[in-house]
C-alpha positions as CSV (number, residue, x, y, z in Angstrom):
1,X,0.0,0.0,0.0
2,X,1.4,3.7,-0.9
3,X,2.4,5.7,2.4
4,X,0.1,8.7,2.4
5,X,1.7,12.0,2.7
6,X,0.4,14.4,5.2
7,X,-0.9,16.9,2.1
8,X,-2.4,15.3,0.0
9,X,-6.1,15.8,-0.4
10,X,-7.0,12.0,-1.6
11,X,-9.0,9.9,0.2
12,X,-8.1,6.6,1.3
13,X,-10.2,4.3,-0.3
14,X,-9.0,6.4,-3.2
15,X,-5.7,5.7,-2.8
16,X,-6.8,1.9,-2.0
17,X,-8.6,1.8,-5.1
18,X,-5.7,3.1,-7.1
19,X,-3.2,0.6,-5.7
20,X,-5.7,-2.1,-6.6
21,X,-6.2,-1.5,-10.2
22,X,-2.3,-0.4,-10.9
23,X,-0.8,-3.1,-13.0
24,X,2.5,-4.3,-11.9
25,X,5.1,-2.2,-13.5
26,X,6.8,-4.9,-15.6
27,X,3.0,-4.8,-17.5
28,X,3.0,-1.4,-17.7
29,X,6.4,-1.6,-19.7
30,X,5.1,-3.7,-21.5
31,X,1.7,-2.2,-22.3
32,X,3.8,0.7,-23.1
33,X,6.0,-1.0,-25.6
34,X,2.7,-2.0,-27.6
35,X,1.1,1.6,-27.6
36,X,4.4,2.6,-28.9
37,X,3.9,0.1,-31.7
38,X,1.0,1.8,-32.7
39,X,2.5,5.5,-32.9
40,X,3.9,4.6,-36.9
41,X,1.7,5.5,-39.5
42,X,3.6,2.8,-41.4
43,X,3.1,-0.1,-39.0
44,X,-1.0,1.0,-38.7
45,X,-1.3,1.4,-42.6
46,X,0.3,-2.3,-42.6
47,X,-2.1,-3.4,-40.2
48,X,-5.1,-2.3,-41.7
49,X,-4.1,-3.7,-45.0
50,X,-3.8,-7.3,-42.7
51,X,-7.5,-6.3,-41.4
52,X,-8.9,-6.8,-45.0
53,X,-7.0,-10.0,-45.7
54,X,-4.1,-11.8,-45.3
55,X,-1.4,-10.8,-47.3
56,X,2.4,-11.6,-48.5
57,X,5.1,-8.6,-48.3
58,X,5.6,-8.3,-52.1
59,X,1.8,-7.6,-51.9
60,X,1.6,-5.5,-48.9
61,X,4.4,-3.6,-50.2
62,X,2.5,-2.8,-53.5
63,X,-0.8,-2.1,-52.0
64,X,0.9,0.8,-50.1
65,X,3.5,1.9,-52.5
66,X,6.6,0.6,-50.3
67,X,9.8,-0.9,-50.3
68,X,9.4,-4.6,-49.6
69,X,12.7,-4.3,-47.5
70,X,10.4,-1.4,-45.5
71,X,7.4,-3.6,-44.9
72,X,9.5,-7.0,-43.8
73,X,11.2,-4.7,-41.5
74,X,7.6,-3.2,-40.0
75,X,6.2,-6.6,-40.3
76,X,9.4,-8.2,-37.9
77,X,8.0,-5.5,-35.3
78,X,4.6,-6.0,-35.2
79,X,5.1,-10.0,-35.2
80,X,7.6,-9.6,-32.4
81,X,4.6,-7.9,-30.2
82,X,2.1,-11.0,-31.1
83,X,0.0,-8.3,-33.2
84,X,0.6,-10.5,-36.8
85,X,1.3,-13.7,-37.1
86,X,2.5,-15.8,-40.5
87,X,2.1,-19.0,-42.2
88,X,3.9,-20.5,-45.3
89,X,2.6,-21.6,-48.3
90,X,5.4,-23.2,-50.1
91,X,7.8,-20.2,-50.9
92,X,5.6,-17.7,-50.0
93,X,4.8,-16.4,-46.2
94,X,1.3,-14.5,-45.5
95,X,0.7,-12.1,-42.7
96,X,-2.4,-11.7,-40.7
97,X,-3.9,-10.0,-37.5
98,X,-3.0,-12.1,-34.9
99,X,-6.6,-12.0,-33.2
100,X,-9.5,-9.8,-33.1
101,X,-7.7,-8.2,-30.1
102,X,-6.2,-5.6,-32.6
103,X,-9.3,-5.2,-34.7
104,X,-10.5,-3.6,-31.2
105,X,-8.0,-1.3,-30.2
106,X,-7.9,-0.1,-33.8
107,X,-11.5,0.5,-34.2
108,X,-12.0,2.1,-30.7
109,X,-8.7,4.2,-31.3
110,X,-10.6,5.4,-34.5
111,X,-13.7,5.9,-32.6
112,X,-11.8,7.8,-30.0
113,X,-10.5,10.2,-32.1
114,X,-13.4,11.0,-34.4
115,X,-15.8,11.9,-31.2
């Protein structure tokens, strides 16, 4: 439980409250990491495209006009936080949303900012 300084006008069950929904802080690292994972326009065009259908870079790369060198890069960095996820199909690998997890937070971050 937080120590409650002698000035500060919060009540306890406040405070109580607060210390019961704080997440540890190794999750808020980590919930930090993924929000920072959606601040590149290039990363969220990628996964909108992946929203639509599952795709392969040479495909994702011409859809938005791209280096495929540039998507494979985003694409490393968006599988490394569980947001895509890939299968092969001989040669070829596709990319797709991982779950409907980040169909959510992209919808409701849309909605957010168009209130």
């Amino acid at each position: 439980m937080m120590e409650t300084p002698a000035y500060i006008h919060v009540k306890e069950q406040t405070l109580k409250r607060i210390d019961e929904k704080m997440p540890p802080e190794e999750e808020l690292q980590d919930l930090a990491e993924l929000f920072k994972v959606f601040g590149d326009g290039t990363r969220l065009k990628i996964l909108y495209v992946l929203l639509c259908s599952e795709m392969c870079v040479y495909d994702i790369a011409a859809v938005l006009g791209m280096s495929q060198s540039a998507i494979s890069h985003q694409l490393r960095v968006l599988k490394q936080m569980d947001l895509v996820k890939n299968r092969r199909d001989g040669k070829t690998i596709f990319y797709s949303l991982a779950d409907d997890h980040i169909v959510t937070i992209l919808s409701q971050g849309l909605d957010h900012i168009e209130e």
